[in-house]
C-alpha positions in Angstrom: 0.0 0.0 0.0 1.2 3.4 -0.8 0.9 6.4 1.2 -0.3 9.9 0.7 3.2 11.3 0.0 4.0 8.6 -2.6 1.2 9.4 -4.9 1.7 11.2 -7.9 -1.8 12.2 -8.7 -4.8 14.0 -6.6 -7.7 11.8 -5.8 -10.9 12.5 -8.3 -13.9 13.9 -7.0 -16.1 10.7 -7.9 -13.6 9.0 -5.3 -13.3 11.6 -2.5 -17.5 11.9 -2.8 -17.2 8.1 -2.0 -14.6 8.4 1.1 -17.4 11.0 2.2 -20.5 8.7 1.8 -18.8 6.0 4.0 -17.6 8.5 6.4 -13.6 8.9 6.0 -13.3 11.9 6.3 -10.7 14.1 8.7 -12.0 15.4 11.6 -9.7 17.4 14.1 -10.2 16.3 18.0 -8.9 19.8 18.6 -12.8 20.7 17.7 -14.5 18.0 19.4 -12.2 19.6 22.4 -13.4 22.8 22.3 -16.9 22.2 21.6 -16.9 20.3 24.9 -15.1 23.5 27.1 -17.8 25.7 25.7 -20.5 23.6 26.5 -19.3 23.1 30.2 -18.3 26.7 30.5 -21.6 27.8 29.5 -23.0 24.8 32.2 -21.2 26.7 34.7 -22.0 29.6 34.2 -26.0 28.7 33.9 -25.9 27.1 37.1 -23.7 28.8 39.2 -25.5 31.4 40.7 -28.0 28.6 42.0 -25.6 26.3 43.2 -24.6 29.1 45.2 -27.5 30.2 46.9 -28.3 26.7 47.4 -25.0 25.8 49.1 -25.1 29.2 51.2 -28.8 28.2 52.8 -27.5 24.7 53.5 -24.7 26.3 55.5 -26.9 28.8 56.9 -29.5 26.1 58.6 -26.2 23.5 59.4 -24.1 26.2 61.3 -27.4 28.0 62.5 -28.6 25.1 64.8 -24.6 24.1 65.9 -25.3 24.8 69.2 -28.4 22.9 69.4 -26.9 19.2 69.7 -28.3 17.8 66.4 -28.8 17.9 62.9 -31.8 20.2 61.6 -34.6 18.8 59.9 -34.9 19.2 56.0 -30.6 19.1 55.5 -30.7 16.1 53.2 -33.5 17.3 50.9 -31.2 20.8 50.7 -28.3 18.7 50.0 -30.3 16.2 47.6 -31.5 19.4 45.9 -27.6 21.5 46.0 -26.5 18.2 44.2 -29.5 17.7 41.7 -29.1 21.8 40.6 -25.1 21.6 40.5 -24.7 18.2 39.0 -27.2 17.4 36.6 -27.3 20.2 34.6 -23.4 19.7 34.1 -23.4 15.9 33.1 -26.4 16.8 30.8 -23.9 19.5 28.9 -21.3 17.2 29.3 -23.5 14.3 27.2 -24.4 17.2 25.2 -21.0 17.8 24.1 -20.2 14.0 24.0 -23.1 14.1 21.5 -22.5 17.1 19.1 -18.3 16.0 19.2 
């Protein structure tokens, strides 16, 4: 088999057209790459404020009732909810990306 370099002539257009229909064609992970930062950037950037405010009234009701010798009712539904606003939306980007790459 010869390679690219040792070839004297340019492919024809009938037989590029057919590396296309069967799907050889060169695609750069560089842009799969990228696609996938943006993706999770903009993820981020959706769901931060949220993830914030959840994590700060979590805190507030934990370190609010130190003193009172237990843990306050209605702290695993916060952090059920802190994990279900921060984490889903990312992995859903992040099989976004996976999909469009």
């Amino acid at each position: 088999m010869t390679s690219r370099s040792d070839r004297t002539e340019m492919p024809t257009p009938r037989r590029l057209a057919k590396a296309k229909e069967e799907g050889q064609v060169a695609k750069s992970q560089e842009v799969s790459v990228a696609v996938s930062l943006v993706l999770m950037a903009v993820a981020v950037r959706l769901i931060a404020p949220s993830a914030t405010g959840t994590l700060v009234s979590a805190t507030e009701r934990i370190l609010g009732n130190a003193g009172a010798g237990g843990i306050p009712v209605g702290v695993g539904s916060d952090a059920f909810s802190m994990v279900a606003v921060t984490i889903v939306p990312v992995a859903g980007m992040a099989v976004l990306a996976a999909i469009l790459a």
